[in-house]
N, C-alpha and C positions, 0 to 999 in steps of 0.2 A: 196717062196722067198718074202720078205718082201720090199711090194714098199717105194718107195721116198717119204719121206714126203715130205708136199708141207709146208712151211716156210715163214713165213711174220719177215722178220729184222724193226728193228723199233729203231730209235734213235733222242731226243732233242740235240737240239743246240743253246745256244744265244753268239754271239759275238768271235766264237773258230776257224772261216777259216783257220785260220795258221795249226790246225790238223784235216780239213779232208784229202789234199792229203795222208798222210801216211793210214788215216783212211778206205780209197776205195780202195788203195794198198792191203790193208789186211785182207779185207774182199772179193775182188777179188781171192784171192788165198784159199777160203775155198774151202774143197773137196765136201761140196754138197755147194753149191749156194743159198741165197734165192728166191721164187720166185717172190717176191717184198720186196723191202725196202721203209719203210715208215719212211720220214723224216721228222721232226717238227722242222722250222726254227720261232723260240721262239721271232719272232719280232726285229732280227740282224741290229745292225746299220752299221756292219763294211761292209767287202765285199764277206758275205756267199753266196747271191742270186748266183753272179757272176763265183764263186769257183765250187758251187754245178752245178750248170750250164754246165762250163769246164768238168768237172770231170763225168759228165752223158754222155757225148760222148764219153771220154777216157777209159772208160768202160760200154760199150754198154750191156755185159753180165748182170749187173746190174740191174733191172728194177726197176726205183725209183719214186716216189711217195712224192712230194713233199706239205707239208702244212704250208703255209704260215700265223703266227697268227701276229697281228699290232706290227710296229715296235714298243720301248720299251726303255729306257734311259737306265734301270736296272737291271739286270737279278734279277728274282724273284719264289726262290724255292718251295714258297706257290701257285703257281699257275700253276707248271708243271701238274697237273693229270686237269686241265681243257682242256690244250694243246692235252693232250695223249686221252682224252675222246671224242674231237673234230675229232683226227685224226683215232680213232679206229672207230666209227661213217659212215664215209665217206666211209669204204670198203665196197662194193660189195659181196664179196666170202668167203666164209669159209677157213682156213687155220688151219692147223692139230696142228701147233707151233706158238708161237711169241716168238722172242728172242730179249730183250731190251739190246742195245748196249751204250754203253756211247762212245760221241768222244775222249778219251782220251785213248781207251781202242784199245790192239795188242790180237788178239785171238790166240791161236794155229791154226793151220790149219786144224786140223781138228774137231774143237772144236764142229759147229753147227752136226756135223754127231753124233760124239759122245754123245753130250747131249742129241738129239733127240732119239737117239737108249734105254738111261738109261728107256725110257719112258717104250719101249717096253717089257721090264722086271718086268714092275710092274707094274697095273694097278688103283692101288690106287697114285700111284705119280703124284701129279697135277705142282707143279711147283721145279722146280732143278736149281740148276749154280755149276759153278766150285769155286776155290779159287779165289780172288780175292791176287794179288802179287805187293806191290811195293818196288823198289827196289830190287828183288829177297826177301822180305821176306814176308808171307803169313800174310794177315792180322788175328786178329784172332774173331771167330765166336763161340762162345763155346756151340751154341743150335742148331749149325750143318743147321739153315735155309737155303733156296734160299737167294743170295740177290745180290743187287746193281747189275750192269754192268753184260752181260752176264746170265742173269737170262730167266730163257726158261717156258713156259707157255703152258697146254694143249688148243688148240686153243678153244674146246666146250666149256670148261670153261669159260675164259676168257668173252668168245662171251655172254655167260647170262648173264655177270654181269656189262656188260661194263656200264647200265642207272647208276652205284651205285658209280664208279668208283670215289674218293673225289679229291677235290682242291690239294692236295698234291701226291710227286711222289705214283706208287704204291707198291712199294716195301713190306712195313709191310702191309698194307692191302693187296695186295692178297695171302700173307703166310696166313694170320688168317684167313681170306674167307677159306682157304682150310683148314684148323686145324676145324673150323668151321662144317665146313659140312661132315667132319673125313676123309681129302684125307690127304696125303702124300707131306710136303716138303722138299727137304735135299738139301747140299752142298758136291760135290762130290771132293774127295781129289787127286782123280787122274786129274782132268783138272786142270791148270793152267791159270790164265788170266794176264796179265801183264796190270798193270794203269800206264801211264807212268807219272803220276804226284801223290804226296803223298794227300792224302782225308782228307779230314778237320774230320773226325770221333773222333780225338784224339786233335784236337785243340779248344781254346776256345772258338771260333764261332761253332765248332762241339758240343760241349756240351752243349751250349743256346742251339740249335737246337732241340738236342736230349730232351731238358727239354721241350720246345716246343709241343714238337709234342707227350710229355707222356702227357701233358694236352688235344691234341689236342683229342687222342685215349683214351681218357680217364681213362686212369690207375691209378690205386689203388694205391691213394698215398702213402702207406705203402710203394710201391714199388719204387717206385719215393726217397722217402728217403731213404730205403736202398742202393739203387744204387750210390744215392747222398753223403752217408757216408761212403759206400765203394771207393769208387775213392778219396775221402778226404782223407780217411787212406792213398791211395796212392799214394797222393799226385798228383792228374789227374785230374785237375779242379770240382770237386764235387759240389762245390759252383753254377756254372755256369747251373749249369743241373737245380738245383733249382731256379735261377735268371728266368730264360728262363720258368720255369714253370711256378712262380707267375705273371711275365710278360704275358704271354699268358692267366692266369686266369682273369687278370684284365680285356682284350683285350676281352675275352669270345669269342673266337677263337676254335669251336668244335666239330665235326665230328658230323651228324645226321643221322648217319647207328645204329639204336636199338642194332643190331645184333652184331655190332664191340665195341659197349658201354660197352656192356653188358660180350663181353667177356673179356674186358681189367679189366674189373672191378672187376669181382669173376672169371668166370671160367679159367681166365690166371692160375689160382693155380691148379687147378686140373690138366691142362693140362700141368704142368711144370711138375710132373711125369708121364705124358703118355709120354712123351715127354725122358723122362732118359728110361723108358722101351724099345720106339721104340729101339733108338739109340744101346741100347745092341743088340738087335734083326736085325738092319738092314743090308742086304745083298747089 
C-alpha cells in the first residue's frame, strides 16, 4: 500500500487579507492535508499579520509556518523567488511534495491527493499542476507545462536546487530545470483549479511582463519576435511583449544560471520537438 505523502503547501501574499478566510476554508477540506504550509507574508501593509493569525487557531489542523519578509509600499513580482528562497531555506525536514498555492486560488478537494498520486506513476515526472480555470474557462497552455497556482514539485528535487532559485517567481524556472536535466513536466487535464480572479496573462501589463522576463531568461530573440508578431496578427498586445523586452535590455535585468541561458538560448529548439513527441506519447 502506498504511504501518505508528507506535503509542504506554500503560498505568497502581499496586501490580499480579504481572501484568505475563503482560502484556509479550502484548503481545510482537502482530502489529504499538508503537513505544513509555508506562508510568505511579502511585507503586507494591510491587516494579513492579524487574519493569518485568526485563521491559525480556526484551523488548528493546519500547521502553518509563517515568514514574515519587511513590510513594502508595493507589491513587487521581481522579487517573489527571493521571498520563496528565504522561506524554502528555513525548513528543517525533507518533504516528498511542495505544492505552490496562490491566494486567489479554490482547489478541488481532492486535488493535493490527486496530484501527488500522478507522481506515482511515473518516475521521470518532476513537476505537474492541473488547469488553471477562470471563470469556468480553461486558460490555455499549448506546451502542456506545469504552471502557475497549484503547481506540485518533487520534493528531492526542489531541495537541490533551492541555493539557484532566481529573484523572480519560479514557475518557468523550475519547468526548464527539469526539461534540463530530462525529467518530465506536464499539465494534467483532469484537475481543475479555479482562479477566482482573471490573470493579467492576456493583458497589457501581462505582456510587458512576459517581454520582461524573455530577456530576463534570456531567450532567443528570434523567439521573442515571433511570438511578438504573432499576437500582433492577433491583435493581442504584441507590441508590448517587445516594449517590456527592450525595456528590460536597457535595465540589463538577467538571470546568472549558465544552465538556464544557455537553454533559452539554443537548446529551447531542440527541445520544442522533444517536447511534440513526449505529448503524443504521454499517458
Amino acid at each position: 500500500m502506498q504511504k501518505k505523502p508528507k506535503v509542504c503547501l506554500v503560498s505568497h501574499s502581499w496586501n490580499e487579507a480579504d481572501q484568505l478566510p475563503a482560502l484556509f476554508k479550502n484548503i481545510s477540506q482537502q482530502t489529504l492535508l499538508p503537513a505544513l504550509w509555508l506562508f510568505i507574508d511579502d511585507g503586507s501593509t494591510d491587516n494579513t499579520p492579524e487574519v493569518l493569525a485568526q485563521l491559525s487557531k480556526k484551523y488548528p489542523q493546519l500547521k502553518l509556518k509563517i515568514i514574515q519578509m519587511p513590510k513594502k509600499t508595493k507589491g513587487n513580482l521581481d522579487t517573489i523567488g527571493i521571498a520563496l528562497k528565504k522561506a524554502f531555506k528555513s525548513l528543517e525536514e525533507h518533504y516528498d511534495f511542495y505544492v505552490l498555492v496562490d491566494v486567489d486560488t479554490r482547489l478541488p478537494k481532492n486535488y493535493i491527493e490527486k496530484i501527488t498520486e500522478k507522481f506515482y506513476h511515473d518516475p521521470k515526472l518532476t513537476v505537474a499542476s492541473g488547469v488553471i480555470t477562470v471563470n469556468g474557462i480553461p486558460e490555455s497552455n499549448k506546451r502542456k507545462f506545469a504552471r502557475g497556482t497549484g503547481m506540485t514539485i518533487r520534493g528531492e528535487f526542489l531541495e537541490k536546487l533551492v541555493d539557484q532559485i532566481p529573484e523572480v517567481k519560479i514557475d518557468a524556472w523550475i519547468n526548464t530545470k527539469s526539461r534540463i536535466y530530462g525529467f518530465k513536466t506536464f499539465e494534467f487535464d483532469d484537475l481543475k483549479i479555479i482562479q477566482t480572479r482573471p490573470t493579467t496573462q492576456r493583458t497589457a501589463k501581462g505582456s510587458f511582463r512576459n517581454g520582461r522576463l524573455a530577456y530576463y531568461f534570456n531567450y532567443n530573440f528570434l523567439l521573442v519576435l515571433a511570438k511578438a508578431l504573432y499576437y500582433l496578427i492577433l491583435r493581442k498586445r504584441g507590441s508590448d511583449i517587445l516594449r517590456g523586452y527592450w525595456y528590460t535590455k536597457r535595465e540589463g535585468w538577467k538571470i546568472k544560471d549558465k544552465e538556464i541561458k544557455t537553454y533559452y538560448h539554443s537548446r529551447i529548439f531542440i527541445d520544442y520537438l522533444k517536447v511534440l513527441v513526449e505529448r503524443l506519447n504521454f499517458i
